[in-house]
MMTF fields as JSON, N, C-alpha, C and O atoms, coordinates in Angstrom:
{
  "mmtfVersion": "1.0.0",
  "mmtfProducer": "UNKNOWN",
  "numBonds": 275,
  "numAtoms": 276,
  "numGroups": 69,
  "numChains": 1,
  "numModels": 1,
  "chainsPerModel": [1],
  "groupsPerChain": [69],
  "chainIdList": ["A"],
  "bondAtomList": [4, 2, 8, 6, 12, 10, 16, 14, 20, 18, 24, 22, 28, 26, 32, 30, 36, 34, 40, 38, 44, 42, 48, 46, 52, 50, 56, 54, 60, 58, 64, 62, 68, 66, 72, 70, 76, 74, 80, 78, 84, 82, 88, 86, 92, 90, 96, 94, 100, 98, 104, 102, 108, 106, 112, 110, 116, 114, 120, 118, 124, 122, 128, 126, 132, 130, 136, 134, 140, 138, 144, 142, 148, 146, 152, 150, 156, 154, 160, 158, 164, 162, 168, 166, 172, 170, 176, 174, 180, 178, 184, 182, 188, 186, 192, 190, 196, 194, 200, 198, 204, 202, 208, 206, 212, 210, 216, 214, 220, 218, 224, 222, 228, 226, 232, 230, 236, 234, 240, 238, 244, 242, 248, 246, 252, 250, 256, 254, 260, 258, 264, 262, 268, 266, 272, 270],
  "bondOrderList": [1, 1, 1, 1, 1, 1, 1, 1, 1, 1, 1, 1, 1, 1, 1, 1, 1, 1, 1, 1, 1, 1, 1, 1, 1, 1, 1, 1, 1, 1, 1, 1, 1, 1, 1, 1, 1, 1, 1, 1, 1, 1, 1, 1, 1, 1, 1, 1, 1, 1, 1, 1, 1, 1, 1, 1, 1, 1, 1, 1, 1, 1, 1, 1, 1, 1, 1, 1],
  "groupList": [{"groupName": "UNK", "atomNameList": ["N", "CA", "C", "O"], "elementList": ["N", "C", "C", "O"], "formalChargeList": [0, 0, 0, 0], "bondAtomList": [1, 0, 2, 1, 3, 2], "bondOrderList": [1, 1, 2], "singleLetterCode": "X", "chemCompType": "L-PEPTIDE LINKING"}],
  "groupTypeList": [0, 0, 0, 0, 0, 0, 0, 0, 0, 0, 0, 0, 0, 0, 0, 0, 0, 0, 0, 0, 0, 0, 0, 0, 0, 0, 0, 0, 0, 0, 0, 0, 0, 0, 0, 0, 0, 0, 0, 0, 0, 0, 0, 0, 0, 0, 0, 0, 0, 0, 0, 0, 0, 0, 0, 0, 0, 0, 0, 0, 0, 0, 0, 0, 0, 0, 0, 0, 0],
  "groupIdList": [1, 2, 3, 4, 5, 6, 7, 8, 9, 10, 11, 12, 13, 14, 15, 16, 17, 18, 19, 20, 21, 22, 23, 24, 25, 26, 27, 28, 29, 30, 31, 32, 33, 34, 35, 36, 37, 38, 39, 40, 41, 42, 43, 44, 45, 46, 47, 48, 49, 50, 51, 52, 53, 54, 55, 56, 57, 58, 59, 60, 61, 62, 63, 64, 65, 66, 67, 68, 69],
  "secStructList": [7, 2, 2, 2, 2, 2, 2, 2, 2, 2, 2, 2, 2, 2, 2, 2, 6, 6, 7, 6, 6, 6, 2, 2, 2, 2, 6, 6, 1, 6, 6, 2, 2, 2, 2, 2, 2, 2, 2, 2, 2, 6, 6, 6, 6, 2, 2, 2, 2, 2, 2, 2, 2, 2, 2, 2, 2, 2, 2, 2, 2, 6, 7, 7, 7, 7, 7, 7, 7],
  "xCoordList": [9.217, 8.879, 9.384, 8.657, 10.394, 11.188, 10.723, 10.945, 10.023, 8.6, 8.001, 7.818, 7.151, 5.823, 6.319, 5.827, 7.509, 7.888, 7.92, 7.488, 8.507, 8.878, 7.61, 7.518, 6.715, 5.217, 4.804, 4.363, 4.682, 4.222, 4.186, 3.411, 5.709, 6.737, 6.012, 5.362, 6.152, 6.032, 4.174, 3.791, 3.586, 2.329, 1.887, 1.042, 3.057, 2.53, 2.908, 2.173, 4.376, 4.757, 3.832, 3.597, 3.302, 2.471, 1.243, 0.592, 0.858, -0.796, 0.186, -0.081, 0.974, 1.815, 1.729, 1.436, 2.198, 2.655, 1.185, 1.1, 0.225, -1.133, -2.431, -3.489, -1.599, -2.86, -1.843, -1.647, -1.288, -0.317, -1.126, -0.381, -2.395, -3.163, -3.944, -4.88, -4.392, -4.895, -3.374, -3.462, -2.444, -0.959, -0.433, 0.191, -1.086, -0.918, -1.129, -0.505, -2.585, -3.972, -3.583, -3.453, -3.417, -3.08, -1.93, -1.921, -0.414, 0.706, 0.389, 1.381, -0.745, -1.144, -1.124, -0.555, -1.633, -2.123, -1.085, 0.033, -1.589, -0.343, 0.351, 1.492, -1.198, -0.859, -0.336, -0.535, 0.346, 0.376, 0.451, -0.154, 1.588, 2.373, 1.195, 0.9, 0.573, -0.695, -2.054, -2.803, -2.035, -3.575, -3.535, -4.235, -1.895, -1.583, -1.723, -2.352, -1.208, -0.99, -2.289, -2.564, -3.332, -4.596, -5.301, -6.151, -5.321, -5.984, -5.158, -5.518, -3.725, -3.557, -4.22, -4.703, -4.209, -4.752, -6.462, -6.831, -7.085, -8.36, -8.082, -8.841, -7.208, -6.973, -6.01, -5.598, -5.422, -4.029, -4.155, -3.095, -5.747, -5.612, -5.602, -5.289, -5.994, -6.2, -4.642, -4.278, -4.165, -2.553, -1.899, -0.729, -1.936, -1.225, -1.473, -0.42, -2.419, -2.852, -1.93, -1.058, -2.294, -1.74, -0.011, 0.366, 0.847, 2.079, 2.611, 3.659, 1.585, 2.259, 1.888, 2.408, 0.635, 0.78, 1.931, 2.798, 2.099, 3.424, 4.799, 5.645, 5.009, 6.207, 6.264, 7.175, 5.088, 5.3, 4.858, 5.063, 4.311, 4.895, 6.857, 7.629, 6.992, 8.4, 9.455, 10.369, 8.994, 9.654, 9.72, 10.786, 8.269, 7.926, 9.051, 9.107, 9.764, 10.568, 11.82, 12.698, 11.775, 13.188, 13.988, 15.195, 13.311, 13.492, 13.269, 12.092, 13.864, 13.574, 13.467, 14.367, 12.044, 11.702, 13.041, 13.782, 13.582, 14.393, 14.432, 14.31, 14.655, 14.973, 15.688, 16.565, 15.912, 17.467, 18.509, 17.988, 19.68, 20.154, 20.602, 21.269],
  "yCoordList": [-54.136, -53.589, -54.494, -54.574, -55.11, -55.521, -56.534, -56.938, -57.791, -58.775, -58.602, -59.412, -57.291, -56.882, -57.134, -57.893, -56.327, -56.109, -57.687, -58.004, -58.567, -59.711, -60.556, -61.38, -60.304, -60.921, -60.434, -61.31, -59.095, -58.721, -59.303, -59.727, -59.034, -59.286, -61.232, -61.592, -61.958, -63.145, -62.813, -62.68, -62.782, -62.717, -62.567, -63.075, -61.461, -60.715, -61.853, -62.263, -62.415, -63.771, -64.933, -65.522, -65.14, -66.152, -66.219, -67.254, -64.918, -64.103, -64.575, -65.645, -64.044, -64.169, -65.526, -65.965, -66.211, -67.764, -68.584, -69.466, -68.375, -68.917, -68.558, -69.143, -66.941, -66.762, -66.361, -65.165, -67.123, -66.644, -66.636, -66.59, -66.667, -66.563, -65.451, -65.554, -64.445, -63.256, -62.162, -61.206, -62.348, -62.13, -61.557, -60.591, -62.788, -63.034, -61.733, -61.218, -61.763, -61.091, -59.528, -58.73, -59.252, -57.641, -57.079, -55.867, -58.187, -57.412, -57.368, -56.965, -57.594, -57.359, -55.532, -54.831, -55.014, -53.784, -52.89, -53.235, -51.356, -50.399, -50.239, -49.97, -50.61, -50.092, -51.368, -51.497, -52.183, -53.699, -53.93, -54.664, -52.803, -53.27, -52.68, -53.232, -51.175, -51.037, -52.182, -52.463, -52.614, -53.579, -54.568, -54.933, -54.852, -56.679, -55.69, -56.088, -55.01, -54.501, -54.47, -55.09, -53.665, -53.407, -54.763, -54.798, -55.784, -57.223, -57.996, -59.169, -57.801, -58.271, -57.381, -57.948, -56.38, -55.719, -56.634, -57.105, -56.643, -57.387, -58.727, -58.92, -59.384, -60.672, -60.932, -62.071, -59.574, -59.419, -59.817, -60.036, -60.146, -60.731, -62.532, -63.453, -62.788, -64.017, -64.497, -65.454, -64.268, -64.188, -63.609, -63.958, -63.115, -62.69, -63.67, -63.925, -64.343, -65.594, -66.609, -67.243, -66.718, -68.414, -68.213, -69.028, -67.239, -66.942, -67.169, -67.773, -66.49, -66.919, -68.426, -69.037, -68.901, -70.416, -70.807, -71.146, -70.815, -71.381, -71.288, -72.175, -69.55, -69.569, -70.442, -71.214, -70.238, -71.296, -72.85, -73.746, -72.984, -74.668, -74.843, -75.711, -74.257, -74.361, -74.387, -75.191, -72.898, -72.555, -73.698, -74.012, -74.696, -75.704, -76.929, -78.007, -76.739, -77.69, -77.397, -78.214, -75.972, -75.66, -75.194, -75.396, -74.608, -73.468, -72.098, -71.772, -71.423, -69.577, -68.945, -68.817, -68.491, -67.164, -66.892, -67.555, -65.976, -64.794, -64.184, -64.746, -62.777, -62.194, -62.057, -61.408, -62.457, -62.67, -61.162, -60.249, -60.931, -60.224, -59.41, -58.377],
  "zCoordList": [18.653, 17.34, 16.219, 15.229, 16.23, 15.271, 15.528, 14.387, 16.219, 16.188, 15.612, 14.704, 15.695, 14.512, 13.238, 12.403, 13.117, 11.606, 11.002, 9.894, 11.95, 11.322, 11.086, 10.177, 11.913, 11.844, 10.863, 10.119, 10.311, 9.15, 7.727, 6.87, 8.027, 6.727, 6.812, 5.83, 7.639, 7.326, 6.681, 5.519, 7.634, 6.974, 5.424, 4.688, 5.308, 3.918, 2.966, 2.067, 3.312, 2.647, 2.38, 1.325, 3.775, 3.503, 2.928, 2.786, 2.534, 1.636, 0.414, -0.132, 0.1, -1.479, -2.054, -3.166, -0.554, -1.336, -1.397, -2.251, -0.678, -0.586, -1.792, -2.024, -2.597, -3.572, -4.517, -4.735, -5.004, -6.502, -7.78, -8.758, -8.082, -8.937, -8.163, -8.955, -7.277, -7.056, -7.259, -8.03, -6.726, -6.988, -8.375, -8.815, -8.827, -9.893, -11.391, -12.319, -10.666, -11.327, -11.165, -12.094, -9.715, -9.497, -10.13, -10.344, -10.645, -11.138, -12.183, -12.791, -13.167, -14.773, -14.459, -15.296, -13.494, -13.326, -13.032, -12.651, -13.271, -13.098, -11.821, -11.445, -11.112, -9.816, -8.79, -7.583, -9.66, -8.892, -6.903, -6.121, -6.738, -5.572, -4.356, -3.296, -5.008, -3.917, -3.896, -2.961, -5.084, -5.415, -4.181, -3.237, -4.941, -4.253, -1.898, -0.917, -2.002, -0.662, -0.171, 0.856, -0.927, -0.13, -0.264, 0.625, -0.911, -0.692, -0.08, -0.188, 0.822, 1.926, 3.151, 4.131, 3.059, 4.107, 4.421, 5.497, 3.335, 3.462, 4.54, 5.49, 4.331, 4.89, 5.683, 5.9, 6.347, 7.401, 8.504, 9.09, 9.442, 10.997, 10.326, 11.08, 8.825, 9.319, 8.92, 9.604, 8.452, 7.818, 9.077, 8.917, 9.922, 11.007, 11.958, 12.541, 12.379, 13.18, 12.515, 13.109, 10.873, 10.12, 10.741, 11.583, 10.328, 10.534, 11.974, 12.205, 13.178, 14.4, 14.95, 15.883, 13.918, 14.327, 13.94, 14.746, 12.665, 12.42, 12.689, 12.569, 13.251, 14.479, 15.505, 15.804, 16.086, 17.468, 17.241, 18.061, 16.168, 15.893, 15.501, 15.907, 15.055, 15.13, 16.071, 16.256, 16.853, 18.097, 18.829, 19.357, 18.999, 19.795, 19.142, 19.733, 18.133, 17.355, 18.155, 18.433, 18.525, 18.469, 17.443, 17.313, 16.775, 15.214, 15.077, 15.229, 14.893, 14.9, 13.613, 12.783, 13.519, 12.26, 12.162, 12.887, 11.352, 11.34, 9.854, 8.766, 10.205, 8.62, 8.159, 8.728, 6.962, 6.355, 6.464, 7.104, 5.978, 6.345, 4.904, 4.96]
}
């Protein structure tokens, strides 16, 4: 479980850091934190794929995800 979460959580990171001008656009609005949420949901398998590529290119380094504490 606590995999998923961390896959998530990275995903959602990596939607954030990839569209900071859609990001951007949704926190003008009241409803920022659901807007920005439901237009990751739009794009969450391909952001869930980009994220575990990039775990296991790392892993393959010999480097570990982890969530800060």
């Amino acid at each position: 479980m606590m995999n998923d979460e961390l896959l998530n959580a990275g995903a959602f990171a990596l939607y954030r850091a990839e569209n900071p001008h859609r990001v951007d656009e949704f926190s003008k609005r009241p409803d920022a934190e659901k807007a920005i949420a439901a237009d990751f949901e739009t794009y969450r398998n391909r952001y869930v794929r980009k994220f575990k590529d990039i775990r296991e290119s790392l892993a393959a380094e010999g480097l570990t995800v982890t969530r800060a504490a």
